[in-house]
C-alpha positions in Angstrom: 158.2 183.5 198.9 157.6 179.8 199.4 154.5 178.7 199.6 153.2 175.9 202.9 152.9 172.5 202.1 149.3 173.2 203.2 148.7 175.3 200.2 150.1 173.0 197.6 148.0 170.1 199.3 145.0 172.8 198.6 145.7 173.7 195.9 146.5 170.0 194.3 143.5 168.8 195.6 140.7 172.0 194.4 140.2 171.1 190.6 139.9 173.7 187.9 136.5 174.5 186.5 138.1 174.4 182.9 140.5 171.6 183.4 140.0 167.5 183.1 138.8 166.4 186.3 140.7 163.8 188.9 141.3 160.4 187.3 141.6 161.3 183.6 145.1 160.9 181.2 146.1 164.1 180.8 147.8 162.6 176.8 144.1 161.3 176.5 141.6 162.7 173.3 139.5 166.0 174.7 136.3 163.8 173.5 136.9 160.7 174.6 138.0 162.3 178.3 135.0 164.9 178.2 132.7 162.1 177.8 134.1 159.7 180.7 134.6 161.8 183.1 131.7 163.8 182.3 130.1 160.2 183.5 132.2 159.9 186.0 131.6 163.1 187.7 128.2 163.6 187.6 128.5 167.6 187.7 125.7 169.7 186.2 128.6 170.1 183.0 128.7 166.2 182.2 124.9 165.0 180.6 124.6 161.8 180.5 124.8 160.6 176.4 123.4 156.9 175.2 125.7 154.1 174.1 126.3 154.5 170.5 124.8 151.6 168.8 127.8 149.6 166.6 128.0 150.4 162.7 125.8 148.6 160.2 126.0 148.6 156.3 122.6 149.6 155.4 122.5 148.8 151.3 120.2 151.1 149.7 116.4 150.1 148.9 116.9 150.6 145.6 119.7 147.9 144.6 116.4 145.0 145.4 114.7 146.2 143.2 117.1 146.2 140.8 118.6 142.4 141.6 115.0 141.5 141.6 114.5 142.7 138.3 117.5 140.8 136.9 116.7 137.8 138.4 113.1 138.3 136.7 115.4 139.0 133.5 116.8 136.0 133.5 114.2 133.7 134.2 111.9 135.3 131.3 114.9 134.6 129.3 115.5 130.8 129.7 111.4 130.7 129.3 112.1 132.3 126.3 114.6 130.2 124.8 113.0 127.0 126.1 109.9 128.0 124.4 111.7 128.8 121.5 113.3 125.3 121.5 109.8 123.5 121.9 108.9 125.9 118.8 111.8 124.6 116.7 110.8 121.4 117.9 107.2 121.7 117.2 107.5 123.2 113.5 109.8 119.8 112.6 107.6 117.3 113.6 104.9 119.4 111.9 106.6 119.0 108.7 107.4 115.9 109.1 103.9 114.7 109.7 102.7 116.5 106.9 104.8 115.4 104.4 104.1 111.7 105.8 100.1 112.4 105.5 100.7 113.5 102.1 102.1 110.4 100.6 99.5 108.4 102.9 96.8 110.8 101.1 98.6 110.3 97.6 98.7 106.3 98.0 94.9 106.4 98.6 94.0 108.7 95.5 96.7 105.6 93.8 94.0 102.9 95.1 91.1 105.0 95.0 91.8 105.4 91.3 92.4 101.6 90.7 89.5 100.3 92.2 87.4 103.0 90.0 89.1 102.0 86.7 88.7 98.3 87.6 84.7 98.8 88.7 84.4 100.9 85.3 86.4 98.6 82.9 85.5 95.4 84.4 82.7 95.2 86.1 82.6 93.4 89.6 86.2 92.3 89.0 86.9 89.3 91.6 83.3 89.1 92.5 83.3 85.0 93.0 81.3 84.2 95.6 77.6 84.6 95.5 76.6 84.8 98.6 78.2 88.2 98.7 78.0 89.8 95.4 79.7 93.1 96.6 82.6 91.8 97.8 84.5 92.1 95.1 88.1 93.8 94.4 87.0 96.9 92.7 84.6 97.6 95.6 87.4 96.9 98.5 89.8 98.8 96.2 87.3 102.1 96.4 86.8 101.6 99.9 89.9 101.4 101.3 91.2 104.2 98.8 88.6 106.2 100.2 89.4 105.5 103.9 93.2 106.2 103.6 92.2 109.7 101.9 90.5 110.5 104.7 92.5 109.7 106.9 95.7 111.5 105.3 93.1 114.3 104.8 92.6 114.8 108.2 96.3 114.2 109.2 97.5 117.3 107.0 94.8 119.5 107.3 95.9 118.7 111.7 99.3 118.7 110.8 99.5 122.1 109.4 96.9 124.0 111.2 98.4 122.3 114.5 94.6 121.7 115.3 94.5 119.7 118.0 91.1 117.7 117.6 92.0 117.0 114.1 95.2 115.1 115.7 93.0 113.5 117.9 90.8 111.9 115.3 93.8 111.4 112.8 95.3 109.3 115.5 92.4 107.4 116.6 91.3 106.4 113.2 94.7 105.6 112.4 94.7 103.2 115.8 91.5 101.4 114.7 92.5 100.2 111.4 95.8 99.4 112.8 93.9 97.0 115.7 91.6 95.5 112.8 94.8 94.9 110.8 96.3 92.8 113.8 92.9 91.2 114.4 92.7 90.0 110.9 96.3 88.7 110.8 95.6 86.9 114.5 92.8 84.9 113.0 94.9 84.4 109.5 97.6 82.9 111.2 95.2 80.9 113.3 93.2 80.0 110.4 96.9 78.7 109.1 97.5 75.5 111.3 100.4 73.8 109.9 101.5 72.1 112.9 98.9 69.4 112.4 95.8 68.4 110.6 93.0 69.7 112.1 90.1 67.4 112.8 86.9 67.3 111.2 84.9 69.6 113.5 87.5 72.1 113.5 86.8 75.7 112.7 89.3 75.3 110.1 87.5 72.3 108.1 84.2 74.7 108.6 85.3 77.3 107.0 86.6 75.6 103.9 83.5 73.6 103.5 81.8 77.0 103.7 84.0 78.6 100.9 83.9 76.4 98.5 79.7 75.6 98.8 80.0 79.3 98.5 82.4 79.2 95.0 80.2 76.6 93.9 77.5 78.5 93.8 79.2 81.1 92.2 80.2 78.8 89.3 76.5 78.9 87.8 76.7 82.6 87.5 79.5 82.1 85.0 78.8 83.8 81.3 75.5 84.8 82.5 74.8 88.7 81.6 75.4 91.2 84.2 78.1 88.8 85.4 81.4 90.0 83.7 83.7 90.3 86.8 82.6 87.1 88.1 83.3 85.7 84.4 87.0 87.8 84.3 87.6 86.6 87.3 87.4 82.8 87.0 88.9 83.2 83.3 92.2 84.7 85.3 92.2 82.4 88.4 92.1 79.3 86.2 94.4 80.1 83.2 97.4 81.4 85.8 97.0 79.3 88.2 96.3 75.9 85.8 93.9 74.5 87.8 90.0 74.1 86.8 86.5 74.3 89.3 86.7 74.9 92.5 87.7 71.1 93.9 87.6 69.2 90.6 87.1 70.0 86.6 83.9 68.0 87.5 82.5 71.1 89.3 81.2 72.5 85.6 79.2 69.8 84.6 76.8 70.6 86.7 76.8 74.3 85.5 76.3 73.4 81.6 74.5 69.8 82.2 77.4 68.4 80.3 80.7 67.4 79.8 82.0 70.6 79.6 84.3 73.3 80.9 85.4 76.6 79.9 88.0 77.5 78.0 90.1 79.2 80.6 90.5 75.4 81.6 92.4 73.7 78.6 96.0 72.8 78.6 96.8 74.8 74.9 93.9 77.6 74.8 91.7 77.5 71.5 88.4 77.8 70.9 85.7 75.6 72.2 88.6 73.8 73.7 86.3 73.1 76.2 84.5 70.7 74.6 87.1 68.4 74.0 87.9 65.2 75.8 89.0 65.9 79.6 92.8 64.8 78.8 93.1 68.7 77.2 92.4 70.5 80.5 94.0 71.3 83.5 93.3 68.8 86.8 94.4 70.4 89.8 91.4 72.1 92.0 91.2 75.9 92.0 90.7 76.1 95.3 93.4 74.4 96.6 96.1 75.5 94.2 94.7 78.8 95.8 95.4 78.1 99.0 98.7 76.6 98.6 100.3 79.5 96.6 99.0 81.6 99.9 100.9 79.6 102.0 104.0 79.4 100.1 103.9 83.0 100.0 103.4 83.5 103.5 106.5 85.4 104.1 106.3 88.2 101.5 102.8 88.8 102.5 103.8 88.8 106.1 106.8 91.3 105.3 104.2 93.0 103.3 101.7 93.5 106.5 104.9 94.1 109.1 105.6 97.2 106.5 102.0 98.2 106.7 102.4 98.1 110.6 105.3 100.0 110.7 104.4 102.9 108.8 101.0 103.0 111.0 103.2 103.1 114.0 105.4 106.0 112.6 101.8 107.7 111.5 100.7 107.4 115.2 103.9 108.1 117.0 104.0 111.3 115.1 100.6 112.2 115.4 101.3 112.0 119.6 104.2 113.9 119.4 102.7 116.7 118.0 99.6 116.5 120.2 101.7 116.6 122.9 104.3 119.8 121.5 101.0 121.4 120.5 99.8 121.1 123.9 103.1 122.3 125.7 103.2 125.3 123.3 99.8 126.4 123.9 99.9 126.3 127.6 103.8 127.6 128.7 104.6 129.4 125.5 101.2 131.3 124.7 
């Protein structure tokens, strides 16, 4: 039996309960239908669902931790070998500097010992003027002996303690005899005009009127007791450097009232030489001849003081450096 057309219009047209609704690809997924035409039809079978939100990686909380640890690894590392490079550093400059302030200390026990043997053996060796009677060479012997002691003292006890007052001081001391030094060479070399002659009222022709009214006064202290450094002293100025008084052989006749000098002053040394008739002694002034041998050794006592300078420079540089790496360690590497 064939069925109307008005059936199969019916029956095309009533929907299934089980089936996809009108409007949905039959070849289509069953979820991907269900959920669109459950949408779209709005029956009590089709709930309406959110959008799903898209897909995001989410990394687990505990890898940060981990990379932040690392990274705190790694940083504590290159502190670690940095500090351990400013360490290296440190322990050579400390070695360095102490083997420096040992000779430095060793030099000064040298002219500590000197000045001591002179002082005991000889009295006030180089004591010539008489104005100042403790100015002689023993005495500024001892007390420069004693002043680079201390000073080497204080750099190695610094040095290997890595005491950082003791640096300090070391270098400060070290900085004002190095500024007297340069003073004193200032005023030598301006004391030294050989340009031109100075005039008259120039510092220069003060000073040596000064010296030798000073050395003149000196002169009468000569073989007097308690006078044996002054007496050495004379004896070894005139006899090596042939000269006799301090501007003229005439100088000693006022110290023995007669025409007389000592026996440092003859030509061919004998005794009482000095008594003999003024052909037999020596002519040239002291005090000039003096003088002149200073400047014609200007240059080795200039290389002299430049050597001088140069180890107080390396004294100080050191003495900063290690302030400085002492410093560093104690505050980043502690």
């Amino acid at each position: 039996m064939r069925r109307s057309s008005s059936d199969e219009s019916t029956y095309r047209r009533s929907p299934s309960p089980q089936g996809p609704p009108p409007g949905c690809a039959r070849g289509a997924a069953f979820r991907r239908c269900s959920s669109l035409c459950g949408r779209g039809a709005g029956g009590p079978h089709a709930a309406p669902r959110p959008e799903a939100a898209p897909a995001r990686y989410a990394s687990p909380q505990g890898a940060k931790y981990v990379v932040f640890y690392l990274d705190l690894s790694f940083i504590f590392l290159l502190e670690l070998k940095r500090c351990g490079m400013a360490r290296g550093c440190l322990q050579g400059v400390k070695y360095l500097m102490f083997a420096f302030n040992l000779l430095f200390w060793l030099g000064g026990c040298g002219i500590l010992g000197v000045g001591i043997w002179l002082a005991a053996t000889q009295g006030n060796f180089a004591t010539l003027s008489s104005s100042f009677p403790s100015l002689s060479a023993a005495n500024l012997l001892i007390v420069t002996g004693t002043l680079v002691m201390a000073i080497g003292f204080v750099g190695c006890i610094g040095a290997i303690k890595e005491h950082r007052c003791l640096l300090l001081t070391f270098f400060v001391m070290l900085l004002l005899v190095f500024l007297l030094e340069a003073t004193v060479a200032i005023l030598f070399f301006a004391y030294t005009d050989k340009v031109r002659p100075p005039a008259p009222t120039h510092p220069h022709h003060q000073i040596d009127r000064y010296a030798q009214r000073d050395l003149k006064k000196g002169l009468h202290l000569y073989g007097t007791p308690g006078n044996v450094g002054l007496t050495n002293a004379w004896s070894i100025i005139q006899t090596d450097f042939r000269c006799c008084g301090v501007s003229n052989y005439t100088d000693w006749f006022e110290v023995y009232n007669a025409t007389r000098v000592p026996d440092s002053c003859c030509l061919e040394f004998s005794e009482s030489c000095g008594l003999h008739a003024p052909g037999t002694w020596w002519k040239a002034p002291c005090y000039e001849t003096v003088k002149m041998w200073l400047q014609e050794n200007l240059l080795a006592v200039g290389v002299f003081g430049l050597c001088t300078a140069l180890v107080q420079v390396l004294g100080l540089s050191f003495a900063m450096t290690m302030y400085c790496q002492v410093v560093k360690a104690d505050t980043y590497c502690a």
